[in-house]
N, CA, C and O atoms as CSV, one atom per row, in Angstrom:
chain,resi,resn,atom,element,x,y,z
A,1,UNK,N,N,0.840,-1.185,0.000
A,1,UNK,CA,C,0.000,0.000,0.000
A,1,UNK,C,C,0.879,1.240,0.000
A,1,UNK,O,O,1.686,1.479,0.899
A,2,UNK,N,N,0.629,2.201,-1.313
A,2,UNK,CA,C,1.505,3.244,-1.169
A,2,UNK,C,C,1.031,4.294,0.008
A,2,UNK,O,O,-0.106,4.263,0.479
A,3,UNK,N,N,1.909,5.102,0.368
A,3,UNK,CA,C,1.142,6.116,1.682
A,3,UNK,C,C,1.526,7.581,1.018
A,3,UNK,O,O,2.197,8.577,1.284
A,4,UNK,N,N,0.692,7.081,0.018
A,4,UNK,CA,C,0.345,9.031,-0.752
A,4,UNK,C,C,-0.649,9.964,-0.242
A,4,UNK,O,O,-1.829,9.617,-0.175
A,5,UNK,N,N,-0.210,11.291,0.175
A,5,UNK,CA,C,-0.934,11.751,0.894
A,5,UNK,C,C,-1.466,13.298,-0.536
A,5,UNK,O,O,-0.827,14.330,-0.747
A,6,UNK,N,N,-2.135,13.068,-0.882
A,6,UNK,CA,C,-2.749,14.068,-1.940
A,6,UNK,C,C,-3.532,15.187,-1.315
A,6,UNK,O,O,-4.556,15.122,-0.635
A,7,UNK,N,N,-2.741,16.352,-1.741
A,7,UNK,CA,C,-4.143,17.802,-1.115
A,7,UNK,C,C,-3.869,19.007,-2.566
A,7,UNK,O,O,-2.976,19.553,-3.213
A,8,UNK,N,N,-5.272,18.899,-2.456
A,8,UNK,CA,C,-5.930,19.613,-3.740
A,8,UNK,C,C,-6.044,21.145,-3.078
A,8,UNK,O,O,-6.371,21.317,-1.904
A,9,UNK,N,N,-5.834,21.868,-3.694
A,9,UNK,CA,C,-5.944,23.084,-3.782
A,9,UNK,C,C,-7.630,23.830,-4.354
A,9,UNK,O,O,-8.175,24.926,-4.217
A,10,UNK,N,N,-8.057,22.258,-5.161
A,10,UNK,CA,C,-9.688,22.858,-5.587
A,10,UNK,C,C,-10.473,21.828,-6.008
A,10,UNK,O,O,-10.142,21.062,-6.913
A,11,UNK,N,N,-11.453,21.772,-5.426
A,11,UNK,CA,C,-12.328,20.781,-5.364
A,11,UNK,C,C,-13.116,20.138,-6.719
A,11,UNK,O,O,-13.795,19.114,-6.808
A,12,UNK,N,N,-12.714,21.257,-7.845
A,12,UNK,CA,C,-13.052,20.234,-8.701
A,12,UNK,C,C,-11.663,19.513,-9.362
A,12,UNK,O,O,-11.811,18.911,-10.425
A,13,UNK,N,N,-10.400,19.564,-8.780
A,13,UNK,CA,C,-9.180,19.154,-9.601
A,13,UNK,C,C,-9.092,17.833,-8.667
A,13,UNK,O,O,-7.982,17.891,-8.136
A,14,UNK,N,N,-9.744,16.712,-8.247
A,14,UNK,CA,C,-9.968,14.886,-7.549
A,14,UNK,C,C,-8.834,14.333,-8.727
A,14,UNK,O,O,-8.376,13.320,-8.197
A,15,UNK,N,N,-8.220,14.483,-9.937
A,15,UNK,CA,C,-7.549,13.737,-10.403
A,15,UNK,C,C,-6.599,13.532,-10.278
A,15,UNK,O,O,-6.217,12.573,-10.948
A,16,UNK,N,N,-5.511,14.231,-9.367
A,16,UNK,CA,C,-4.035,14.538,-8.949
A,16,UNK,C,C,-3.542,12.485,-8.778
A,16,UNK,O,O,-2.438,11.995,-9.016
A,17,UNK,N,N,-4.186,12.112,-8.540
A,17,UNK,CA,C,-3.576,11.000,-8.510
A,17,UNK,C,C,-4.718,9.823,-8.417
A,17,UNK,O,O,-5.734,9.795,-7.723
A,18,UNK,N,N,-3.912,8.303,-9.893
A,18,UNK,CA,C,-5.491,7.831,-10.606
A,18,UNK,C,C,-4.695,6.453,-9.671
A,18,UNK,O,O,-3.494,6.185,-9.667
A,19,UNK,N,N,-5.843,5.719,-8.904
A,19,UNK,CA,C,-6.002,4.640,-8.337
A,19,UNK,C,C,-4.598,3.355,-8.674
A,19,UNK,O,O,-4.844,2.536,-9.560
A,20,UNK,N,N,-3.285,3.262,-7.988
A,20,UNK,CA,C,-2.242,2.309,-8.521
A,20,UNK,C,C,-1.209,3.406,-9.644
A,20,UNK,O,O,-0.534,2.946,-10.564
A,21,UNK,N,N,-1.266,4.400,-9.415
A,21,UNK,CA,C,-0.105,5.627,-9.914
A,21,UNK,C,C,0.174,6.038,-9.463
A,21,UNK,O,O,-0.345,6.350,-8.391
A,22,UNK,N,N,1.869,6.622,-10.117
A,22,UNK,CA,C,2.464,7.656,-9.199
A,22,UNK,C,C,1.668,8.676,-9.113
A,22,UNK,O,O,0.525,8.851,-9.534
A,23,UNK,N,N,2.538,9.476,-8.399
A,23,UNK,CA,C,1.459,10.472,-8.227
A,23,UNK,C,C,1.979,11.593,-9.182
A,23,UNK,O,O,3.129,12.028,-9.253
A,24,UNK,N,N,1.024,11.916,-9.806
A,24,UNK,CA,C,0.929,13.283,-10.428
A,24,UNK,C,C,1.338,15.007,-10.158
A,24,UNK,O,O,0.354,15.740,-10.066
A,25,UNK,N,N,2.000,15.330,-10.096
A,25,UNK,CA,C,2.076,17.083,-9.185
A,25,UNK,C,C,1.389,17.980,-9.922
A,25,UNK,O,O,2.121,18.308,-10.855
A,26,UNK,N,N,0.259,18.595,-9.984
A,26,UNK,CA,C,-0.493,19.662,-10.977
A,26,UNK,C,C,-0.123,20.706,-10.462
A,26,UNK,O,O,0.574,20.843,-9.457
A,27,UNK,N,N,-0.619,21.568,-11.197
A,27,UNK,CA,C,-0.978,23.064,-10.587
A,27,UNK,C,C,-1.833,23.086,-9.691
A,27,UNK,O,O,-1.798,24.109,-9.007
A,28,UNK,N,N,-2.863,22.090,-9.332
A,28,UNK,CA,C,-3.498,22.200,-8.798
A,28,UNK,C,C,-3.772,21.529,-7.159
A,28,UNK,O,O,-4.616,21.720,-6.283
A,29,UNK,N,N,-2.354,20.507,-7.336
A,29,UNK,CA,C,-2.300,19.548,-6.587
A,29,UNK,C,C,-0.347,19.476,-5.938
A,29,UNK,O,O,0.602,19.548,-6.718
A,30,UNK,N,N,-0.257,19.383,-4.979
A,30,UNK,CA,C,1.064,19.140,-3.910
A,30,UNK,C,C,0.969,17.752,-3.199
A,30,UNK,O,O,0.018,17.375,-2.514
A,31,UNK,N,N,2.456,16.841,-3.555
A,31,UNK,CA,C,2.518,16.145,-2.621
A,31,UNK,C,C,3.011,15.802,-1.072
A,31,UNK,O,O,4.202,16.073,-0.918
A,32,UNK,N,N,2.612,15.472,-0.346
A,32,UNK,CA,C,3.163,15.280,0.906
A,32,UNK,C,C,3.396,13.980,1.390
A,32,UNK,O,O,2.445,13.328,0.959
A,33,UNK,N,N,4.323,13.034,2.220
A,33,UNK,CA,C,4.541,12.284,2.944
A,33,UNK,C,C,5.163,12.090,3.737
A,33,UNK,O,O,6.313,12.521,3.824
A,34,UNK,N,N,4.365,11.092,4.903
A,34,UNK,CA,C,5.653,10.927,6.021
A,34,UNK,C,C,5.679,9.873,6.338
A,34,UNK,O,O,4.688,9.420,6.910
A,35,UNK,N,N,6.817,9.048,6.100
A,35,UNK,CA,C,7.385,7.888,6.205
A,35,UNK,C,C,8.785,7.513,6.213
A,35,UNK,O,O,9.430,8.528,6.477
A,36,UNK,N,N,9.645,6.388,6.022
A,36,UNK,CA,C,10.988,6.137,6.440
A,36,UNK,C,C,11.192,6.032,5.245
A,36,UNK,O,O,12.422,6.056,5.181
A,37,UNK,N,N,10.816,5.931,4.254
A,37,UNK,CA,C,11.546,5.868,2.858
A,37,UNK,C,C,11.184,7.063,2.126
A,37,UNK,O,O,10.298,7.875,2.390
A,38,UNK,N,N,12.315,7.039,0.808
A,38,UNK,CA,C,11.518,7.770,-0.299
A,38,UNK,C,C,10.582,7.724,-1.400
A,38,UNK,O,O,11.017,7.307,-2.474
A,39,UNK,N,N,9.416,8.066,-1.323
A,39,UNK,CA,C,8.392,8.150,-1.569
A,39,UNK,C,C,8.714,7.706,-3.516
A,39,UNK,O,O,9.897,7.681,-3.852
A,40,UNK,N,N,7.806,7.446,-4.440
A,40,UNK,CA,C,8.181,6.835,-5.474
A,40,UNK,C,C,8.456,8.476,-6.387
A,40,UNK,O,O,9.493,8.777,-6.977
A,41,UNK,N,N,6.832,9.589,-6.230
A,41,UNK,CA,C,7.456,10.418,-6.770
A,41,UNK,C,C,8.026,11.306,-6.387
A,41,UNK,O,O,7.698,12.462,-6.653
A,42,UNK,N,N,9.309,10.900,-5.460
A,42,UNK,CA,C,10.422,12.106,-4.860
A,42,UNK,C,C,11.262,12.067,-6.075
A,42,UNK,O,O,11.541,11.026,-6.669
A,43,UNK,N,N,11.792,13.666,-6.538
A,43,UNK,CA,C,12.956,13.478,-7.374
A,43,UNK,C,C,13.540,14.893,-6.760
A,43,UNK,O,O,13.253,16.090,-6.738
A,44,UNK,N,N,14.786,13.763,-6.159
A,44,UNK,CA,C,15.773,14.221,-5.569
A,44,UNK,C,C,16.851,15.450,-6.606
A,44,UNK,O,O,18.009,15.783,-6.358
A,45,UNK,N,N,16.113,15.831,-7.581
A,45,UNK,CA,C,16.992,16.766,-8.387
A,45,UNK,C,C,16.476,17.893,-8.877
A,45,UNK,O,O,16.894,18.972,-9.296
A,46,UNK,N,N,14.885,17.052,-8.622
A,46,UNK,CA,C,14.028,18.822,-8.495
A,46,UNK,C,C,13.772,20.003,-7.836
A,46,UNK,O,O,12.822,19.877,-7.063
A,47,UNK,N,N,14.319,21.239,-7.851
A,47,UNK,CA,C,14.447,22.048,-6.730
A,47,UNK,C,C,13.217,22.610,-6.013
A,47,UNK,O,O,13.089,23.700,-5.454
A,48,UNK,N,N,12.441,21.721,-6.144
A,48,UNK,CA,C,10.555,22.053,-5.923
A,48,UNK,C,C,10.347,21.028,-5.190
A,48,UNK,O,O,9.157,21.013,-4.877
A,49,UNK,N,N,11.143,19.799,-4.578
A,49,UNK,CA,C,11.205,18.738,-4.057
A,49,UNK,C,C,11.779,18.861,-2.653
A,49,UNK,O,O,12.904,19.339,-2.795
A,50,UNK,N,N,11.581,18.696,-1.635
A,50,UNK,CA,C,11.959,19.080,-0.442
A,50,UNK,C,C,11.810,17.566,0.473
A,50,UNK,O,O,10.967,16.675,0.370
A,51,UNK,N,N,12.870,17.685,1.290
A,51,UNK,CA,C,12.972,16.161,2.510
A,51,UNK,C,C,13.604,16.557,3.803
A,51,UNK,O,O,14.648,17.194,3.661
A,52,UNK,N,N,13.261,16.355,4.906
A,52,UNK,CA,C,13.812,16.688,6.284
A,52,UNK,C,C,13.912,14.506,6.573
A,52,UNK,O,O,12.961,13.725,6.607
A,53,UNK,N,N,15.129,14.256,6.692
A,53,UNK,CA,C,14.890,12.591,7.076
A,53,UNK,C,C,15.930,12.603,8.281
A,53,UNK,O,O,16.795,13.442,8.535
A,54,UNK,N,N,15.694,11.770,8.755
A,54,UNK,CA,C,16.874,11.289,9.515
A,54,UNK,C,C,16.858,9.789,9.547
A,54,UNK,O,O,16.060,8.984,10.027
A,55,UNK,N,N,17.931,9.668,8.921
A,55,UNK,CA,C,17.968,7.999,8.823
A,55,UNK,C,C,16.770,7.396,8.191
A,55,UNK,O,O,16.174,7.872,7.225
A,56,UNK,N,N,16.393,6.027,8.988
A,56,UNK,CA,C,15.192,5.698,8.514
A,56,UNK,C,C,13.603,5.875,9.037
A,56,UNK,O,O,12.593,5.249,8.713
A,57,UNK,N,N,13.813,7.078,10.058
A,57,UNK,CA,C,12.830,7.298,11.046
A,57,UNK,C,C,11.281,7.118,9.790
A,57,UNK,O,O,11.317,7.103,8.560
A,58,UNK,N,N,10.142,7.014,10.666
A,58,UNK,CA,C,8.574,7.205,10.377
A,58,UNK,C,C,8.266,8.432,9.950
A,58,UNK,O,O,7.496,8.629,9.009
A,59,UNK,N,N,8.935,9.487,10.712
A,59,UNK,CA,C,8.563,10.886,10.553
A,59,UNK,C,C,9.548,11.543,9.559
A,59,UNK,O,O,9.849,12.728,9.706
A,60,UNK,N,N,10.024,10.848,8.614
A,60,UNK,CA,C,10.671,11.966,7.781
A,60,UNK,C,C,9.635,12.295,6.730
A,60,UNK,O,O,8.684,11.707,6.216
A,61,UNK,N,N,10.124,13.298,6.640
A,61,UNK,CA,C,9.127,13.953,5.887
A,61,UNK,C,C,9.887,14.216,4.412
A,61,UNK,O,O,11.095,14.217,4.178
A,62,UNK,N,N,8.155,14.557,3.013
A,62,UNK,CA,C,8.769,14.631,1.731
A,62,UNK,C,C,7.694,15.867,1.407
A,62,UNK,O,O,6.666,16.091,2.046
A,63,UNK,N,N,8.058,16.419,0.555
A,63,UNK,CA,C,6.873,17.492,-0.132
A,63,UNK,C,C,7.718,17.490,-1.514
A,63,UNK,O,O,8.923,17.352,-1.724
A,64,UNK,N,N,6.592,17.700,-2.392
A,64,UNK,CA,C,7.133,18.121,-3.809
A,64,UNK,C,C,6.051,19.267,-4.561
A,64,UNK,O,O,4.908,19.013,-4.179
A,65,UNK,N,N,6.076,20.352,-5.435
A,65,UNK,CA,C,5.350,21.112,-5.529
A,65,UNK,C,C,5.550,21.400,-7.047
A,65,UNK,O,O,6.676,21.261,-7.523
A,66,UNK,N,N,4.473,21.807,-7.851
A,66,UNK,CA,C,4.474,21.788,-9.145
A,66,UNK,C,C,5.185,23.303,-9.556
A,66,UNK,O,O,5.789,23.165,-10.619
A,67,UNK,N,N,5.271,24.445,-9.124
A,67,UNK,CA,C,5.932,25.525,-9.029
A,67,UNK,C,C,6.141,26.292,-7.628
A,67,UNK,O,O,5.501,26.184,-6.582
A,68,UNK,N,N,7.400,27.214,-7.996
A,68,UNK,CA,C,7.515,28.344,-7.123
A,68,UNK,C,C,5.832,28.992,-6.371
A,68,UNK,O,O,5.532,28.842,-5.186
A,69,UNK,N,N,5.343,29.381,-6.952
A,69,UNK,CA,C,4.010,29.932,-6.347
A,69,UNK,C,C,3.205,29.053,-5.188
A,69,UNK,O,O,2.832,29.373,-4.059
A,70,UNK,N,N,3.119,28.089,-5.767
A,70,UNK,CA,C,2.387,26.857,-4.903
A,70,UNK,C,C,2.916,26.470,-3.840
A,70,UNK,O,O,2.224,26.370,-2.826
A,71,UNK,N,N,4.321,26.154,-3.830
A,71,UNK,CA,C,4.985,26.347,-2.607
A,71,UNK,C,C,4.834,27.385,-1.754
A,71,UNK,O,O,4.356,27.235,-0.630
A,72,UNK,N,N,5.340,28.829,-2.353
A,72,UNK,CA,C,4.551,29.988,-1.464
A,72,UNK,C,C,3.454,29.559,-1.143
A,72,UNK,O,O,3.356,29.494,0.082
A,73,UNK,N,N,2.370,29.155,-1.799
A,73,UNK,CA,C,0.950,29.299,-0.793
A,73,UNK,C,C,1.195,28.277,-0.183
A,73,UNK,O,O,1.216,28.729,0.962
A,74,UNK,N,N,1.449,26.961,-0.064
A,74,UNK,CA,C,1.810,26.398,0.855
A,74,UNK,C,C,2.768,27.063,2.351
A,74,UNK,O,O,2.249,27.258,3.450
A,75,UNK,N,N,3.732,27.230,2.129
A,75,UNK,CA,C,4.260,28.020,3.077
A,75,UNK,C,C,3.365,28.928,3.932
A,75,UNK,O,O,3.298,28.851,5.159
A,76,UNK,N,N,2.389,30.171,2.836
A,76,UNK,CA,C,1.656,30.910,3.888
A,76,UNK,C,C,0.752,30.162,4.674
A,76,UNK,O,O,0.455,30.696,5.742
A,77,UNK,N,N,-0.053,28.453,4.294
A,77,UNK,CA,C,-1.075,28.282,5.162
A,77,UNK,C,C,-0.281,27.388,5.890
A,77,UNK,O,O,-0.942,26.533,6.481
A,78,UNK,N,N,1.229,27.305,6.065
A,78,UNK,CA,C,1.827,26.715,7.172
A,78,UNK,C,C,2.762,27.122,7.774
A,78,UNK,O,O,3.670,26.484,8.306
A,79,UNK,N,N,2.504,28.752,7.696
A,79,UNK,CA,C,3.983,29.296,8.758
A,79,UNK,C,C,3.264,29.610,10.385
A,79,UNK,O,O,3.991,29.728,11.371
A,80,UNK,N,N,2.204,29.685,10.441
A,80,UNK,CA,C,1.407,30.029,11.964
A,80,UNK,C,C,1.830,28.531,13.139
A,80,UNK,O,O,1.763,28.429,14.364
A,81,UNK,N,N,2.064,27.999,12.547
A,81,UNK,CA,C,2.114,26.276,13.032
A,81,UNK,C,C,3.435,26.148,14.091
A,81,UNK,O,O,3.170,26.197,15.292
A,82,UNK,N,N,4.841,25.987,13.679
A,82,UNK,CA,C,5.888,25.877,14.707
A,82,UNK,C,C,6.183,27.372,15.379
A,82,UNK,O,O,6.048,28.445,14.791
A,83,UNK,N,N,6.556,27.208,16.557
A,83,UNK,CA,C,7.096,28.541,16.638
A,83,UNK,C,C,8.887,28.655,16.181
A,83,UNK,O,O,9.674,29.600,16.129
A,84,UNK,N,N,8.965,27.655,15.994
A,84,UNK,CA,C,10.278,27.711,15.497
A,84,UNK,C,C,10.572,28.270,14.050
A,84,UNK,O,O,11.682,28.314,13.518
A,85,UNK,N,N,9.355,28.697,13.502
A,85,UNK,CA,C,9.300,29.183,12.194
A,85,UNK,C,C,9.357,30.341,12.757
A,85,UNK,O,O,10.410,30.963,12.892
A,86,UNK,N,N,7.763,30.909,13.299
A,86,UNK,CA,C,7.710,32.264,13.791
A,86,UNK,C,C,9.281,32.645,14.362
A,86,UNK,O,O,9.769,33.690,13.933
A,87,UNK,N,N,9.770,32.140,14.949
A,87,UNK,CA,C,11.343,32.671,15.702
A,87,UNK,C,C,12.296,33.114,14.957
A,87,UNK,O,O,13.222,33.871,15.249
A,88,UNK,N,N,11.870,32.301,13.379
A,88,UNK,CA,C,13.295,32.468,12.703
A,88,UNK,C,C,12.980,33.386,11.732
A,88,UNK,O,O,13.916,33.999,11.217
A,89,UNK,N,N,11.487,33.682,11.257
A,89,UNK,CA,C,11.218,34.261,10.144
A,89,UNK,C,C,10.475,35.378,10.169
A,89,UNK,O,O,9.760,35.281,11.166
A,90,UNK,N,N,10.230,36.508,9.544
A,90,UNK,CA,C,9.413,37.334,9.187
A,90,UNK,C,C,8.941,38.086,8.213
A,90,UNK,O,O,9.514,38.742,7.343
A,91,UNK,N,N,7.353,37.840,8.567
A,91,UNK,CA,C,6.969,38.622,6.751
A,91,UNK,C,C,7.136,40.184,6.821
A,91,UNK,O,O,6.558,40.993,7.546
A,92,UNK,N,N,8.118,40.374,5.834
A,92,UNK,CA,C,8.046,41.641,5.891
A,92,UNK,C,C,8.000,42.642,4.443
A,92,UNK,O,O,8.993,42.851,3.745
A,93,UNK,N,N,6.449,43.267,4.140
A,93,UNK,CA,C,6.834,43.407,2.370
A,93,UNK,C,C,6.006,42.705,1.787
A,93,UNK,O,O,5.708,43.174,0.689
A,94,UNK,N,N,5.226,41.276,2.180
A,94,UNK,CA,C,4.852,40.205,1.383
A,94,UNK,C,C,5.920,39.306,1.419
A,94,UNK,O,O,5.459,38.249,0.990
A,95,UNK,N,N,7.738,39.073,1.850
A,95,UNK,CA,C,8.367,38.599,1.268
A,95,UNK,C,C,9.387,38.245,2.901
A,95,UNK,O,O,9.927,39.140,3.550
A,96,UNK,N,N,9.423,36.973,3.213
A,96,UNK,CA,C,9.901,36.371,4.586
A,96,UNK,C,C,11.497,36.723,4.866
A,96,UNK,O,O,12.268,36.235,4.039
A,97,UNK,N,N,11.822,37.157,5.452
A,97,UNK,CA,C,13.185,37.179,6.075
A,97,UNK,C,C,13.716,36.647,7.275
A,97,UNK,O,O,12.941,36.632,8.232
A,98,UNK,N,N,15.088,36.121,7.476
A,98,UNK,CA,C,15.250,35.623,8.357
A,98,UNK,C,C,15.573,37.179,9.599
A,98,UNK,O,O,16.097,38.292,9.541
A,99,UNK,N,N,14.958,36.425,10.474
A,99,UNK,CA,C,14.844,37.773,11.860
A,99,UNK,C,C,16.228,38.282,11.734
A,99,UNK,O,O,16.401,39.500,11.691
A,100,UNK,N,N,17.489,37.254,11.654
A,100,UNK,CA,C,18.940,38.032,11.820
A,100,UNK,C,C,19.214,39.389,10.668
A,100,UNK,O,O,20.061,40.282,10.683
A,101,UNK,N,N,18.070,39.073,9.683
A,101,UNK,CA,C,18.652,40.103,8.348
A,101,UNK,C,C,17.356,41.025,8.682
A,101,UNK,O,O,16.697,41.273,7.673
A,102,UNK,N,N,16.897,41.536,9.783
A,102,UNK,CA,C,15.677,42.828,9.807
A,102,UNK,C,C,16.730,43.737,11.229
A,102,UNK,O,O,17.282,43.210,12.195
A,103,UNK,N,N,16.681,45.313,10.809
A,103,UNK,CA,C,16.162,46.078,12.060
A,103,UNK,C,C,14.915,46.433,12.378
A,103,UNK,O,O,13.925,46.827,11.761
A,104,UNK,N,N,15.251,46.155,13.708
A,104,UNK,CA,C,13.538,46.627,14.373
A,104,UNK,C,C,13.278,47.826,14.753
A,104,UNK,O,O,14.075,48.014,15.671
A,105,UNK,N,N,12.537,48.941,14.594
A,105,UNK,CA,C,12.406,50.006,15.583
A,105,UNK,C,C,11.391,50.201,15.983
A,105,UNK,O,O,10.465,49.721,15.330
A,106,UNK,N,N,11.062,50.967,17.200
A,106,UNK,CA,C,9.831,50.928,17.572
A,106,UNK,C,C,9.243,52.530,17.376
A,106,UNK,O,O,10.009,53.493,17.402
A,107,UNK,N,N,7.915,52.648,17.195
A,107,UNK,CA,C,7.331,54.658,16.868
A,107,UNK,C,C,6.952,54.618,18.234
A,107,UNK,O,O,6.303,53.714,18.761
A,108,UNK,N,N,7.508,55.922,18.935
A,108,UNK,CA,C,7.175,56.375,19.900
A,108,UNK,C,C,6.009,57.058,20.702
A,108,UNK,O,O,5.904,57.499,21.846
A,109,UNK,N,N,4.942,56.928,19.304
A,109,UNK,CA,C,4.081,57.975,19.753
A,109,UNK,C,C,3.015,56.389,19.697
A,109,UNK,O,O,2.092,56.553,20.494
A,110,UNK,N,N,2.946,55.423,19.218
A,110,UNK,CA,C,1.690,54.241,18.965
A,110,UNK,C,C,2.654,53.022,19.940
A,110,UNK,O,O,2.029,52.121,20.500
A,111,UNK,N,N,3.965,53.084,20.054
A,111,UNK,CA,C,4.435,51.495,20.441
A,111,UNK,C,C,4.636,50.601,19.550
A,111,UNK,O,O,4.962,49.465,19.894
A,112,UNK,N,N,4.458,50.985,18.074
A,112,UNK,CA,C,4.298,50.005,17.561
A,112,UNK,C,C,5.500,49.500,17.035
A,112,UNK,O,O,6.000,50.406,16.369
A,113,UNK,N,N,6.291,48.378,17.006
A,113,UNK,CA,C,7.073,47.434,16.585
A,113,UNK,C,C,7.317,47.297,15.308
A,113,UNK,O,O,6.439,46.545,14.885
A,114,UNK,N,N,8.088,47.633,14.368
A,114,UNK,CA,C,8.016,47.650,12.873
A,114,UNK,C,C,9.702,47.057,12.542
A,114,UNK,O,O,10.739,47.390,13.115
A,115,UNK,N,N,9.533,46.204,11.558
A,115,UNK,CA,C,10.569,45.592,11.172
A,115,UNK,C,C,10.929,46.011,9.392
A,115,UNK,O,O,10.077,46.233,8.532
A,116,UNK,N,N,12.259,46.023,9.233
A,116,UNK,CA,C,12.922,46.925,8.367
A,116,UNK,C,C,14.286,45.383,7.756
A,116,UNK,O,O,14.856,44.696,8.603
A,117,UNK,N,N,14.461,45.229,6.581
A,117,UNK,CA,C,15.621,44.586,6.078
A,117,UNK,C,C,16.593,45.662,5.991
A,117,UNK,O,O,16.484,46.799,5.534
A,118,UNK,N,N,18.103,44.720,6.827
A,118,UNK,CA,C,18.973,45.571,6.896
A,118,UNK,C,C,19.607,45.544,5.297
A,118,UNK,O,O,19.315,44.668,4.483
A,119,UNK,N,N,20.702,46.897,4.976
A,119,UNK,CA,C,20.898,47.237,3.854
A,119,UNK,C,C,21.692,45.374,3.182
A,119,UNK,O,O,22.476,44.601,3.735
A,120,UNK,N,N,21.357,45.345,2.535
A,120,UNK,CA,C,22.141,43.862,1.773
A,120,UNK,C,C,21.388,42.761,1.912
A,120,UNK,O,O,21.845,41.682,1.535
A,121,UNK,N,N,20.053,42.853,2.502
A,121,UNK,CA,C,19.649,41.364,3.120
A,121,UNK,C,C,18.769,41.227,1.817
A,121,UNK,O,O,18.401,42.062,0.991
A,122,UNK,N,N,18.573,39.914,1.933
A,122,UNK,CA,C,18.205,39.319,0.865
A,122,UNK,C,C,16.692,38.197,1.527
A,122,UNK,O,O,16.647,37.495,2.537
A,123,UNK,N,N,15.782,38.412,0.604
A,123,UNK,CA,C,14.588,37.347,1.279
A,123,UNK,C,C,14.732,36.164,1.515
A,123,UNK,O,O,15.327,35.450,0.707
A,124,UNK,N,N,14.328,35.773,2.440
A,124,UNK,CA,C,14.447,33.748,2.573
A,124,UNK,C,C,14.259,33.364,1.404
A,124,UNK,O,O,13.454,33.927,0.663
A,125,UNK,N,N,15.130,32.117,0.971
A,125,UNK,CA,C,14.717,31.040,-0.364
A,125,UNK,C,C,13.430,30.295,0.083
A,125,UNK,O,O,13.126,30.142,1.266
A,126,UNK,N,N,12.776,29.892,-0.867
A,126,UNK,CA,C,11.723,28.866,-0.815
A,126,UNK,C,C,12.592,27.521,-0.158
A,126,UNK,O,O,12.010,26.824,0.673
A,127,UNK,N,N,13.777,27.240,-0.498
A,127,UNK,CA,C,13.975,26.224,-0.025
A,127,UNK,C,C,13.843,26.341,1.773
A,127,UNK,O,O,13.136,25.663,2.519
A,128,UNK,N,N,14.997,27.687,2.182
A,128,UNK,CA,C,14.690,27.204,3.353
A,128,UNK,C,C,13.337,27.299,4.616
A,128,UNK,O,O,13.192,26.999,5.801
A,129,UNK,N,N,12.564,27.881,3.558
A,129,UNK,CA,C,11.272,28.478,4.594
A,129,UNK,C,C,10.676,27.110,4.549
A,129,UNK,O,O,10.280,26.696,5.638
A,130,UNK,N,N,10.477,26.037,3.152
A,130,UNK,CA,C,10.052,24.488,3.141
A,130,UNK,C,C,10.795,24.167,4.459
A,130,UNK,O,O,10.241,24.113,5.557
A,131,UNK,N,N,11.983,23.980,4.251
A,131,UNK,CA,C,12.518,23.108,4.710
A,131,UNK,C,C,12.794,23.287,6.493
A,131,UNK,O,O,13.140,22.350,7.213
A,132,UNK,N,N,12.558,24.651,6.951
A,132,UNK,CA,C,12.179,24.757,8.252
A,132,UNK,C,C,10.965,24.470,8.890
A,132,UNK,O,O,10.885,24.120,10.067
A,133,UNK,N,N,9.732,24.656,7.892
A,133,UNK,CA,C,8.108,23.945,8.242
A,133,UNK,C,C,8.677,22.515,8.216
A,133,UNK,O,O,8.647,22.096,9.373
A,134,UNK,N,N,9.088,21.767,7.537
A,134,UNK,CA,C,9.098,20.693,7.331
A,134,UNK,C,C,9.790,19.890,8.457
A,134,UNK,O,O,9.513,18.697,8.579
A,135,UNK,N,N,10.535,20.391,9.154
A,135,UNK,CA,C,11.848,20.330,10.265
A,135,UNK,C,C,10.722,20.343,11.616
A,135,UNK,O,O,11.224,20.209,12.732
A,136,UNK,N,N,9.403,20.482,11.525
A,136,UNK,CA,C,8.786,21.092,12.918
A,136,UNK,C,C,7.099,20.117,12.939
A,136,UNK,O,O,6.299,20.289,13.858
């Protein structure tokens, strides 16, 4: 029994994967698994392909994603989840940075807390914002 875990993005796209197949990656569709092996459609050379393993544990985890974008939305409906994400990351812009590459200052007259990329910083990769959800 394969342990394909299929999530559709839209309820009329049910075909992402046909009964005894690999699985398919659409636009419309992302794979996920967690198990001790690698999954049949992991390809370890696609940079849209992501794995947190250790050894042969149960809980390693696989994701693969049909583009850049999809991953982003993935990412946004799973950065609220570890705080070990929240700790390391912030949206700032539309576009995540790691906390070490923001200054913070605060306005004196509201309190309010506002975060700033310092001069040179550069936004988190998709890889590592995957690959820290994936880690948690």
């Amino acid at each position: 029994m394969k342990n394909i875990t299929v999530n559709t993005q839209s309820q009329e796209d049910q075909d992402c994967v046909e009964p005894g197949e690999i699985m398919n990656i659409t636009e419309h569709c992302y794979a996920y698994d967690r198990q001790s092996s690698q999954p049949e459609w992991f390809d370890s050379s696609n940079p849209l392909h992501f794995c947190d393993t250790s050894g042969s544990s149960p809980f390693n985890e696989w994701a693969g994603f049909h583009n850049e974008k999809q991953a982003r939305e993935w990412i946004n409906k799973h950065v609220n989840n570890p705080q070990s994400f929240i700790d390391s990351f912030e949206d700032v812009g539309g576009e995540y940075y790691a906390v070490e590459d923001l200054d913070y200052s605060e306005d004196e007259e509201t309190s309010e807390i506002t975060a700033k990329p310092k001069i040179g910083a550069r936004p988190a990769s998709t890889a590592d914002l995957v690959s820290e959800l994936l880690r948690h």
